[in-house]
SERO-4910 file (N, C-alpha, C, O; in steps of 0.05 Angstrom, whole numbers):
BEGIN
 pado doro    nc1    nc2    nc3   cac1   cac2   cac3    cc1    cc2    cc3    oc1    oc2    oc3
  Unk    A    180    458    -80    159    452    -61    170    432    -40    183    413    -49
  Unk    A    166    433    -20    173    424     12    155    394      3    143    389    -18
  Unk    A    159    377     29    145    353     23    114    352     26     95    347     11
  Unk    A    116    357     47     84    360     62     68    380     44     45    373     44
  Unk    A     71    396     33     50    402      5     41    390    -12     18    388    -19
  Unk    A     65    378    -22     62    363    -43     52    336    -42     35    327    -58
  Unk    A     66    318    -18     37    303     -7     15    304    -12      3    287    -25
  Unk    A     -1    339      5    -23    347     -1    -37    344    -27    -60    338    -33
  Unk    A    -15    351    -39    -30    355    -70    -39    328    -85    -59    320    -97
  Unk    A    -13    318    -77    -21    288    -87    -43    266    -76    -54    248    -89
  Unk    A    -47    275    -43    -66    253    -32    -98    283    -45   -119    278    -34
  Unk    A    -99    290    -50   -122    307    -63   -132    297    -89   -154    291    -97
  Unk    A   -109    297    -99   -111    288   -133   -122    257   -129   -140    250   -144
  Unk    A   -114    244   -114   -113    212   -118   -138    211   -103   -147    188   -103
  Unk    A   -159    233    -86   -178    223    -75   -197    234    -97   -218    221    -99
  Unk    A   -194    254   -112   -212    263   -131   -222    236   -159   -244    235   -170
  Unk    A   -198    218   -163   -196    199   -178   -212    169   -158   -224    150   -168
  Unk    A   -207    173   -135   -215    149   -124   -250    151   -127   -265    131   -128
  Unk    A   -263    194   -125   -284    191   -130   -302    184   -149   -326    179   -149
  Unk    A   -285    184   -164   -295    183   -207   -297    154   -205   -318    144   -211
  Unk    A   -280    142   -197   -290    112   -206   -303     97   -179   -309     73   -181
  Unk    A   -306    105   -164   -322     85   -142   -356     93   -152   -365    115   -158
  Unk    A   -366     74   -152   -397     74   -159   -411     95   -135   -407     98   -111
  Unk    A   -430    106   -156   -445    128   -143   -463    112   -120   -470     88   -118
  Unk    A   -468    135   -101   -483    116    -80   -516    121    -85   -531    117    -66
  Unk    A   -526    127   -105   -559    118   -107   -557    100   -137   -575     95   -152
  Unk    A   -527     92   -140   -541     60   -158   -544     49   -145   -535     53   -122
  Unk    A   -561     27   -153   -559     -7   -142   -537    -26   -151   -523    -21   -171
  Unk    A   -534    -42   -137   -543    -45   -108   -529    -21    -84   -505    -24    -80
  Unk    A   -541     -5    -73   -540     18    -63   -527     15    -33   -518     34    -21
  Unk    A   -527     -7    -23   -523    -24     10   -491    -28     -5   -475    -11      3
  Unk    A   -480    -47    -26   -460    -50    -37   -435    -24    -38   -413    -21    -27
  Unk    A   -449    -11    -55   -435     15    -60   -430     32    -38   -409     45    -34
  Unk    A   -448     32    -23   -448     51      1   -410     35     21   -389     46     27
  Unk    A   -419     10     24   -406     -6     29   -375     -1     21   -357     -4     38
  Unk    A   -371      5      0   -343     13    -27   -333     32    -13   -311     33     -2
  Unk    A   -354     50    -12   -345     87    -19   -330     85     18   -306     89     21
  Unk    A   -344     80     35   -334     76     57   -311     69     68   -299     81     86
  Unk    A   -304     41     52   -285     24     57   -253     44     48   -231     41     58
  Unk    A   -261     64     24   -239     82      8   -233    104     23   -213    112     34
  Unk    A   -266    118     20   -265    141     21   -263    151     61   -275    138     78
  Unk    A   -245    175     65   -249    185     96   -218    174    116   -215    169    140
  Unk    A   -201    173     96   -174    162    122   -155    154    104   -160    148     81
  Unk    A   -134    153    114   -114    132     98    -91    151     87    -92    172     74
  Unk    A    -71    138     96    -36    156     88    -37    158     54    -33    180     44
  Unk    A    -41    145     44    -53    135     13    -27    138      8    -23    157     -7
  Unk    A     -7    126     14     25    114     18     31     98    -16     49    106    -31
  Unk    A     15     79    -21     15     75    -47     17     89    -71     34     88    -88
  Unk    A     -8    106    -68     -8    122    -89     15    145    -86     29    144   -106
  Unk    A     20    161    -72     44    180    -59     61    159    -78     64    167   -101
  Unk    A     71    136    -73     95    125    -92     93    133   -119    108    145   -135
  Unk    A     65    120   -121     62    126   -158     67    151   -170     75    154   -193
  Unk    A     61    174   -151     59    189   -167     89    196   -164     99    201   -186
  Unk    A    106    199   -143    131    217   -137    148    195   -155    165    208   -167
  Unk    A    150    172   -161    164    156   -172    157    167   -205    176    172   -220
  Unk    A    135    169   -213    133    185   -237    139    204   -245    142    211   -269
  Unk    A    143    219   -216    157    250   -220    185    244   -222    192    246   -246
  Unk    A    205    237   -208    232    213   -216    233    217   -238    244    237   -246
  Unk    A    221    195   -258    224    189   -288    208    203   -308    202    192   -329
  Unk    A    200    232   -299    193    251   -323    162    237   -335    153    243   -357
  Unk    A    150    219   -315    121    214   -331    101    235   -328    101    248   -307
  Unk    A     84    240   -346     59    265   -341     32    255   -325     17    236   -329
  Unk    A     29    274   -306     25    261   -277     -8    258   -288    -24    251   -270
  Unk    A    -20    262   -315    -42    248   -310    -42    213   -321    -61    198   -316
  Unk    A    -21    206   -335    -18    173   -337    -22    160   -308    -32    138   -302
  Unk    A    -11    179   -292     -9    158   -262    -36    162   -240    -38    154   -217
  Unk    A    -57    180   -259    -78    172   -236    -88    144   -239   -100    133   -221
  Unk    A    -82    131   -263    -96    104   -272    -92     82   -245   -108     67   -235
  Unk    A    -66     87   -240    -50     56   -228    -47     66   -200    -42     52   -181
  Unk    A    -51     95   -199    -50    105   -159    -75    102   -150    -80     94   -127
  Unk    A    -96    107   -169   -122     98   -158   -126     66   -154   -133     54   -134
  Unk    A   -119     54   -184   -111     18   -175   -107      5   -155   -121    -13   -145
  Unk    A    -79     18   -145    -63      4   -120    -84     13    -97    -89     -3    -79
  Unk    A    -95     36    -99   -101     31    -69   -122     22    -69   -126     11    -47
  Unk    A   -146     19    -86   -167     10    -93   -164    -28    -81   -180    -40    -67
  Unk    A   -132    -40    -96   -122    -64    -89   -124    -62    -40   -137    -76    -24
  Unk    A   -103    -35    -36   -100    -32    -15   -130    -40      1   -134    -60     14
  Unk    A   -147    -19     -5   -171    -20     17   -184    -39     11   -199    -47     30
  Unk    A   -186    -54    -12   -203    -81     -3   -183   -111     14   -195   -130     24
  Unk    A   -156   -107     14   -145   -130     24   -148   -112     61   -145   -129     78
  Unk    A   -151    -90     68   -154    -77     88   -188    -88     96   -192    -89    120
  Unk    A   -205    -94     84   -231    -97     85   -229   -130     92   -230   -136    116
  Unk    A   -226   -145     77   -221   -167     81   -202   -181    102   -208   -202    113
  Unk    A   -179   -168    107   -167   -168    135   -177   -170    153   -181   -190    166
  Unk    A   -185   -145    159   -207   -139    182   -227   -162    194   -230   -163    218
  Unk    A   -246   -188    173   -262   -197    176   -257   -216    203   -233   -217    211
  Unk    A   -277   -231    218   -275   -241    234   -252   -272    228   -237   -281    245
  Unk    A   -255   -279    209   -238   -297    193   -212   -293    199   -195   -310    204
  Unk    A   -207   -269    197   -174   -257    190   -168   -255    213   -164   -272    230
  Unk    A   -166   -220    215   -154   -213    239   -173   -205    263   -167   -199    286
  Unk    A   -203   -206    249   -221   -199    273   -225   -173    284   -239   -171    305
  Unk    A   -214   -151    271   -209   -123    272   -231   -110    283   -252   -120    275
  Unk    A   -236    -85    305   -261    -77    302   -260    -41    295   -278    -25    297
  Unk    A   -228    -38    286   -226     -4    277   -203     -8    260   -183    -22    260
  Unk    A   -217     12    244   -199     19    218   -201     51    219   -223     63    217
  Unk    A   -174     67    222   -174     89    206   -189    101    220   -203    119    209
  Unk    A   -194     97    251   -211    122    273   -235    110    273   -251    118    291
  Unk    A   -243     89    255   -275     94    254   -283     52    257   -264     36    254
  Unk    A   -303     46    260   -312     18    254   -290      4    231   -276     17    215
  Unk    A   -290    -20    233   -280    -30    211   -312    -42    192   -333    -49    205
  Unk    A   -308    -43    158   -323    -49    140   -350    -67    151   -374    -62    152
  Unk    A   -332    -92    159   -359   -114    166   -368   -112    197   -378   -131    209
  Unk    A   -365    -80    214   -381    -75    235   -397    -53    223   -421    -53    229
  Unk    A   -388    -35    208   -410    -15    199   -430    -28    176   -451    -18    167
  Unk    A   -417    -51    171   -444    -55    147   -449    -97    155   -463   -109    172
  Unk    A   -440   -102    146   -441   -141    157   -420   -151    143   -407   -138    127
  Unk    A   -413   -179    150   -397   -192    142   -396   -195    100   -385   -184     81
  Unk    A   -410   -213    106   -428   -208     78   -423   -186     58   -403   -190     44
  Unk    A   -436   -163     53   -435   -138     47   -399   -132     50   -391   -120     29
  Unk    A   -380   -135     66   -357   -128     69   -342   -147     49   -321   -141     36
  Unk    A   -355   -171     48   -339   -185     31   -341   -178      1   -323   -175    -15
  Unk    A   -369   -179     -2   -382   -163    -32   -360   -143    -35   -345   -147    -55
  Unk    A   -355   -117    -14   -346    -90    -24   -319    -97    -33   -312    -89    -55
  Unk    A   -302   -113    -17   -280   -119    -24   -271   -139    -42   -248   -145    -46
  Unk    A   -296   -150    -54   -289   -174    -82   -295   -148    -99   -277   -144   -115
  Unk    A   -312   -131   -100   -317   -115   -116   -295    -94   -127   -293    -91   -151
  Unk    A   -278    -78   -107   -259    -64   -105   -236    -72   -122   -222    -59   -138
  Unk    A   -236   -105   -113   -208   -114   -128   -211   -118   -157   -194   -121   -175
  Unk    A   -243   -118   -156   -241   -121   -198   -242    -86   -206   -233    -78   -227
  Unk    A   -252    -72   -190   -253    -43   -201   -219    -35   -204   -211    -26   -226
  Unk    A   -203    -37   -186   -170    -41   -200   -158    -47   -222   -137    -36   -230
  Unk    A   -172    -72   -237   -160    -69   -261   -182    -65   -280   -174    -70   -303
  Unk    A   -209    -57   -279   -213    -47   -286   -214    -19   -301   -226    -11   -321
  Unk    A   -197     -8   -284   -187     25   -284   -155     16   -300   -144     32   -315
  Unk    A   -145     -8   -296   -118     -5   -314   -131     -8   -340   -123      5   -360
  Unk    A   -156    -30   -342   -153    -39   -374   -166    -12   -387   -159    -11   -411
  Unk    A   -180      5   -381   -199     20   -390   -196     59   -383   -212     76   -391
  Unk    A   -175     62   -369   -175     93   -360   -157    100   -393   -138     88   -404
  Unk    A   -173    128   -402   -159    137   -421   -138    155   -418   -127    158   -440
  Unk    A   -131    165   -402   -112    172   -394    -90    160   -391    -70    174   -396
  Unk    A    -87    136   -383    -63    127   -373    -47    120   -403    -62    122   -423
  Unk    A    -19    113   -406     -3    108   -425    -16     92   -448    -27     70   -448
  Unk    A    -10    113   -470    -19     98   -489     -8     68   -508     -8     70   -532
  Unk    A     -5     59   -503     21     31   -505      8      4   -493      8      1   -469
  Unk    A     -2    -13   -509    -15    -40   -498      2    -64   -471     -3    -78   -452
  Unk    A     30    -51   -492     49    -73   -471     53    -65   -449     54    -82   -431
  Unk    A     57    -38   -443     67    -26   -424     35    -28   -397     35    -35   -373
  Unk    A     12    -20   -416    -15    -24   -399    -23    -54   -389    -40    -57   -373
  Unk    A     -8    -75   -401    -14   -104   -396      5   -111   -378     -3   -128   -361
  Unk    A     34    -99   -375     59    -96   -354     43    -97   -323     42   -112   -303
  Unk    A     27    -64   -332     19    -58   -301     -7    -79   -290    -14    -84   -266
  Unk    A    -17    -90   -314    -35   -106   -297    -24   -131   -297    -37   -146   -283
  Unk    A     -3   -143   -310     10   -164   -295     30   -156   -264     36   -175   -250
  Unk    A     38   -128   -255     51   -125   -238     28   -134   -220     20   -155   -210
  Unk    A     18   -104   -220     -4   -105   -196    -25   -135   -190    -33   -137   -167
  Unk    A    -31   -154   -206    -43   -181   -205    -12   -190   -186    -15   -194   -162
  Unk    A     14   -193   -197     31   -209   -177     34   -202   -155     40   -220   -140
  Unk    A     31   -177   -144     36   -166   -121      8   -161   -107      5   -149    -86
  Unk    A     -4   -169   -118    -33   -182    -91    -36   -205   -103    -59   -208   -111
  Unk    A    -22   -221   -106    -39   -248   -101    -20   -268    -87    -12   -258    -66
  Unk    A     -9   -295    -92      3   -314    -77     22   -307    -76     32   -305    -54
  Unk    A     40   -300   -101     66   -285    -99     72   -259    -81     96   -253    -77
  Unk    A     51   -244    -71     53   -223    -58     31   -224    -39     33   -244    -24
  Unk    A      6   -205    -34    -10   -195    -12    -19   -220      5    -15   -228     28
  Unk    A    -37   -233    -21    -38   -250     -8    -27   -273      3    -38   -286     21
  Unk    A     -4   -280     -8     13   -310      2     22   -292     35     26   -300     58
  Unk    A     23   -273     25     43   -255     52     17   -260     77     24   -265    100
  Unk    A    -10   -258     72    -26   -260     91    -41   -288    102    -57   -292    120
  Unk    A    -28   -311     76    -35   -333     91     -9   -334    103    -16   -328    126
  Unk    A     15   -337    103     39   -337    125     28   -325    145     14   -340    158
  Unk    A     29   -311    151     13   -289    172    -19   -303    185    -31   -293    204
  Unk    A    -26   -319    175    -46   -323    193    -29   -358    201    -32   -365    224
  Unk    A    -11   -378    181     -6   -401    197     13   -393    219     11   -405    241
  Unk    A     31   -375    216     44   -371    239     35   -362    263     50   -366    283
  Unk    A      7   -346    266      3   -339    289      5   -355    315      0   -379    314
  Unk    A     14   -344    339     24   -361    363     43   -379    362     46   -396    380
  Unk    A     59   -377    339     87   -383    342    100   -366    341     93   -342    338
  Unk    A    127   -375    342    162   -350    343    171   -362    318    189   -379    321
  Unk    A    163   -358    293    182   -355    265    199   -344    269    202   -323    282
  Unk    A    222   -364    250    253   -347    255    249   -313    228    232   -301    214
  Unk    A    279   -310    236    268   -271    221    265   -281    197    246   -269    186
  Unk    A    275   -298    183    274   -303    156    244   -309    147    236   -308    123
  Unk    A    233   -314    162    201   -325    155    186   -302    156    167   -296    141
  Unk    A    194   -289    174    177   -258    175    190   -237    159    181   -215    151
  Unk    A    204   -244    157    212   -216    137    190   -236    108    172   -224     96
  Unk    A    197   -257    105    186   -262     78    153   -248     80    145   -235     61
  Unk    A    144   -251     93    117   -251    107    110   -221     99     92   -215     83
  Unk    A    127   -202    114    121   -182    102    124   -162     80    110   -144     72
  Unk    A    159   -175     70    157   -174     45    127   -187     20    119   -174      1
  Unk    A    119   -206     27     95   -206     10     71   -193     14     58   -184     -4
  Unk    A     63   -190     48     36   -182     53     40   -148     50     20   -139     40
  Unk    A     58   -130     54     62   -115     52     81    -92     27     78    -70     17
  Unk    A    101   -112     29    122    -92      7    124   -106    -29    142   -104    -45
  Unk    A     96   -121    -31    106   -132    -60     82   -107    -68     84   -101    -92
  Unk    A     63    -94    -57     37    -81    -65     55    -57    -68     53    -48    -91
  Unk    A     77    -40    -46     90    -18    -51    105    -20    -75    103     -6    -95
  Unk    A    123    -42    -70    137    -43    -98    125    -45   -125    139    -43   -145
  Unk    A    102    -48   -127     80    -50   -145     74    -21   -154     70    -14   -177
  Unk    A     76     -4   -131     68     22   -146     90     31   -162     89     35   -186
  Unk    A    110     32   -145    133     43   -153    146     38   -183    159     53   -198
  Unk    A    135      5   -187    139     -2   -217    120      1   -242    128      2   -265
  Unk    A     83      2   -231     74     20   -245     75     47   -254     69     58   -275
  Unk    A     86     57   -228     88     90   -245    124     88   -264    131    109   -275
  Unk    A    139     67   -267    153     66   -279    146     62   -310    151     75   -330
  Unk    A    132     36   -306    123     39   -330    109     59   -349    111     59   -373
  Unk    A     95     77   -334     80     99   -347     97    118   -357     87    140   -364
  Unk    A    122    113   -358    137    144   -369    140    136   -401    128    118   -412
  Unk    A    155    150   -409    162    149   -441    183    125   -444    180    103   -454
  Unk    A    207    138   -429    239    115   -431    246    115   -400    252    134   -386
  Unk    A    243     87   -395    248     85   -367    281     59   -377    277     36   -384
  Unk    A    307     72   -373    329     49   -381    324     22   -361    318     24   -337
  Unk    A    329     -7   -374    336    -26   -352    339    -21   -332    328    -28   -312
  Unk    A    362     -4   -337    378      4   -295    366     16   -281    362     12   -257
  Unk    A    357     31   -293    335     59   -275    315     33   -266    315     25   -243
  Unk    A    299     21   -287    270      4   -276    296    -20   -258    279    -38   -253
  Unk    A    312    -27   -252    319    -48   -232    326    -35   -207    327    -51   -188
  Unk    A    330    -13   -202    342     13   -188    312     16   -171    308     11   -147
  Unk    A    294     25   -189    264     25   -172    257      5   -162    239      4   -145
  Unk    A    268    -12   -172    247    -44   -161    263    -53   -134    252    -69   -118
  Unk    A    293    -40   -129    308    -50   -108    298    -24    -84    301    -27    -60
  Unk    A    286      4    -98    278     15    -69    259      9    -67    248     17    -46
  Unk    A    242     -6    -83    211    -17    -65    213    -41    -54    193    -48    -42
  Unk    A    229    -54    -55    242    -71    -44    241    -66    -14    223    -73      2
  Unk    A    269    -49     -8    276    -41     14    253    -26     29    244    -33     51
  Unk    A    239      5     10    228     15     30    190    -13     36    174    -13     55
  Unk    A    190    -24     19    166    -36     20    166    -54     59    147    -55     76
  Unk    A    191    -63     61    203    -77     91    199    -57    100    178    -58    114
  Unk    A    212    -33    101    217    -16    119    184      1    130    181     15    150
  Unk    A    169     -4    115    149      9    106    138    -12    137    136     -3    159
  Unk    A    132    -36    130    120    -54    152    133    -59    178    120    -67    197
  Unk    A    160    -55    178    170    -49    206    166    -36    218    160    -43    241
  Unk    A    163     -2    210    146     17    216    120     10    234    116     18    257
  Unk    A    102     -5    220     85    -17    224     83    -25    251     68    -17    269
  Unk    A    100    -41    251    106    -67    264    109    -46    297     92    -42    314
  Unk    A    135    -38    296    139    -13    325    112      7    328    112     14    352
  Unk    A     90     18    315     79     31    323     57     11    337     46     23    354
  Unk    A     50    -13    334     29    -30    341     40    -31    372     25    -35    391
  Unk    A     71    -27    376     77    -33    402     74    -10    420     65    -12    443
  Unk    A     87     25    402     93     43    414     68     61    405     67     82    417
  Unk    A     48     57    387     36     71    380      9     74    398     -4     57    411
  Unk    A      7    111    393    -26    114    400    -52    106    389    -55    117    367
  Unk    A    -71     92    395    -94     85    378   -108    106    367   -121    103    346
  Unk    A   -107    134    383   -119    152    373   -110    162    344   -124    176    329
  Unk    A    -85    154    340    -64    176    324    -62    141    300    -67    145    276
  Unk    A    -57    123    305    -58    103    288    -78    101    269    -78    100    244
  Unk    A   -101     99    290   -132    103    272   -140     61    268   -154     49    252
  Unk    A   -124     50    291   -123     13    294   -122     16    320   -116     35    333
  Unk    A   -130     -9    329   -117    -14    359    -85    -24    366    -75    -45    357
  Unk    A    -75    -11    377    -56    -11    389    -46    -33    403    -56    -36    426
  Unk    A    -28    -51    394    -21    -72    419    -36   -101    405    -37   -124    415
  Unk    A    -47    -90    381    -65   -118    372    -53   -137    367    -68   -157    371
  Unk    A    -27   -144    359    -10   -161    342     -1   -179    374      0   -204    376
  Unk    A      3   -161    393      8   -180    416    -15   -192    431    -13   -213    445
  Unk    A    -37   -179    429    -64   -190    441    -74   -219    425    -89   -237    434
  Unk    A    -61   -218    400    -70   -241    395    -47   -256    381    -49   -268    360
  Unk    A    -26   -253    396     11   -268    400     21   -274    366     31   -294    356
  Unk    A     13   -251    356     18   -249    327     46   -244    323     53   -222    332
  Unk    A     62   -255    315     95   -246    315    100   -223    286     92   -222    262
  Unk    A    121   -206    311    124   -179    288    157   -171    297    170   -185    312
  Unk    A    164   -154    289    192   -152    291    204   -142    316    226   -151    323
  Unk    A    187   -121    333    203   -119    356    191   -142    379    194   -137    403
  Unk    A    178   -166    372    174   -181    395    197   -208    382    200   -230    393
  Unk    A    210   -202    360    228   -223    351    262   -217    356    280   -233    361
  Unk    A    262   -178    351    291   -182    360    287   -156    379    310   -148    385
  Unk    A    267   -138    393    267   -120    402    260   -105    391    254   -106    367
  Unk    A    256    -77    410    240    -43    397    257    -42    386    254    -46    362
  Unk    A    293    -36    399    308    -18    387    331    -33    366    350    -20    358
  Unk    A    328    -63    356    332    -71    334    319    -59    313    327    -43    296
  Unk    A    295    -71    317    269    -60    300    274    -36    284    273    -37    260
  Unk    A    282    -12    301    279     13    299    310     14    280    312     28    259
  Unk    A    327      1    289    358      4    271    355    -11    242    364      0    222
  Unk    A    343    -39    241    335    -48    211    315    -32    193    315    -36    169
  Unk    A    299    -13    207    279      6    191    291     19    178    287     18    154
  Unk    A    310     40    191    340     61    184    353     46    162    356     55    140
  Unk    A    359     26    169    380     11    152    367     16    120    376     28    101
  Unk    A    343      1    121    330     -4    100    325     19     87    328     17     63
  Unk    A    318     41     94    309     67     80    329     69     65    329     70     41
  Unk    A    355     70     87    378     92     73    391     63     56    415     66     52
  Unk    A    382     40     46    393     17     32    378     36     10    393     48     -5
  Unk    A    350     39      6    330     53    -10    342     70    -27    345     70    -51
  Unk    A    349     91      0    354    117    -18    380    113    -43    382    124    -65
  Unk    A    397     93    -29    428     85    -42    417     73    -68    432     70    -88
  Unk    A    391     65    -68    389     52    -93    381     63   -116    383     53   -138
  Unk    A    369     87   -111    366    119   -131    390    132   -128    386    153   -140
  Unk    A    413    133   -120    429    158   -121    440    161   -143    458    178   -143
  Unk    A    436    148   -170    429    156   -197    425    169   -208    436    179   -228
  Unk    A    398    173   -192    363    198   -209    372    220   -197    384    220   -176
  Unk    A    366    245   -215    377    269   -213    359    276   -185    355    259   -168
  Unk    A    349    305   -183    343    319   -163    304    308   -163    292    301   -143
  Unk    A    292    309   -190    259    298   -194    261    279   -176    242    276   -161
  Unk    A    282    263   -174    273    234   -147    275    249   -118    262    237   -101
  Unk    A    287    272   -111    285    284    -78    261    282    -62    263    283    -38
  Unk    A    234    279    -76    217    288    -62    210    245    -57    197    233    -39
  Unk    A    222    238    -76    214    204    -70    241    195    -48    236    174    -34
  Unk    A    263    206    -44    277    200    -25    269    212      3    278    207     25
  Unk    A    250    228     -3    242    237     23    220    218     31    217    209     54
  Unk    A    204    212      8    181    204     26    193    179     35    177    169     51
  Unk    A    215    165     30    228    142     43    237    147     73    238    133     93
  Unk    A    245    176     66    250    174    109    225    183    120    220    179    144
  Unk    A    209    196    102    178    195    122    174    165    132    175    160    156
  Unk    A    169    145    114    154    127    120    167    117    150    154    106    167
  Unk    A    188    122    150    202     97    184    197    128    207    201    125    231
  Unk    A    189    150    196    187    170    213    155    175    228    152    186    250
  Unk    A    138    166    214    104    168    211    104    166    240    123    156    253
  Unk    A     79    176    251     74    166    266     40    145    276     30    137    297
  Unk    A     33    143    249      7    131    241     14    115    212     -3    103    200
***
């Protein structure tokens, strides 16, 4: 199977799972939930979960252990996307084509959905029966995913990101920046769906952890050039935001077409770091040159 099917299949699977566990919308509190299902459901590359699962495909795991931790991560994803957004943060007023969280519903209510979101994440690690049967291995993923959103990762990466605004950090500060706010959550998938297999050797699990590494940067440079070169229609964000409010990002530090050569770099550092894993990893070396290729 080609990539772009299998994508399909997978962003299908991972939205069918995102529906099972987001709270129905005629419980109470019903304003709350409505709030949730919104913030998840209707948009999104679901880039996270795509790791978990193709990284599981890699190491021979049975792809129903990995709905546990693909629904997790992104569950982690759209509430730090919710909370971003707030007037606090980045002040956002579109997410994903449509309003962002705290204009379709209130500040308040946005913050609820997204304190809520982040406990339904490990929620789903401590409690999905499906996922790997093994205590240590299920306590692994919720110590990964806790380090990679919190000071050590999402979030330390997004208070850097808000003291630096309207200054010029040297690259070393921004790469750290987005290595946490961005590539400790990718590399997070990539090592939960590691964990979920049967025998994952040392080398293999240090091997994955060095391409989420790489593509996790490469993943936000991406980022970074479409905010400059990108369409708002086709992004589904505003376009140009990071300079409207003199946010430093990588092509206003060394240029577009640096930018564009360290993204390359990094993928194909990525791919060099699987050339190990038999042919099961092709479809995860691909989605590594998707990600610097996207155009959203």
């Amino acid at each position: 199977m080609t990539l772009e099917p299998l994508l399909a299949q997978y962003r299908e699977r991972v939205e069918g799972v995102l529906d099972r566990w987001l709270p129905d919308l005629h419980q109470t509190p019903r304003r709350l939930h409505a709030a949730m299902r919104y913030a998840v459901v209707g948009g999104g590359k679901r880039v996270r979960p795509l790791l978990v699962y193709l990284t599981g495909q890699a190491v021979a795991a049975p792809v129903e252990r990995l709905d546990g931790p693909a629904g997790a991560v992104e569950l982690i994803h759209a509430y730090s996307l919710v909370h971003d957004d707030l007037p606090a943060m980045d002040d956002d007023d579109l997410r994903r084509g449509r309003p962002t969280c705290h204009r379709a519903f209130d500040d308040a209510t946005a913050i609820l959905a997204g304190d809520a979101l982040q406990v339904l994440a490990f929620q789903i690690l401590a409690t999905d029966p499906s996922m790997i049967d093994n205590a240590e291995r299920r306590i692994a993923m919720v110590r990964i995913l806790a380090t990679g959103s919190g000071t050590a990762g999402m979030a330390g990466g997004q208070a850097i990101d808000l003291a630096v605004e309207g200054q010029a950090p040297d690259l070393d500060t921004l790469e750290l920046m987005h290595r946490l706010k961005t590539g400790a959550l990718i590399g997070a998938s990539v090592q939960m769906a590691a964990c979920s297999a049967d025998r994952v050797s040392e080398e293999a699990f240090r091997a994955l952890e060095r391409f989420g590494e790489f593509i996790g940067l490469a993943f936000q440079i991406q980022d970074d050039i479409l905010d400059v070169e990108g369409d708002t229609a086709v992004i589904g964000k505003t376009a140009g935001a990071d300079s409207a409010r003199l946010k430093p990002n990588y092509p206003s530090l060394v240029g577009l077409d640096a930018a564009k050569v360290r993204a390359t770099q990094l993928c194909e550092q990525a791919v060099a770091a699987i050339d190990g894993f038999d042919a099961k990893a092709d479809p995860l070396r691909n989605l590594a040159r998707y990600i610097i290729r996207r155009d959203h």
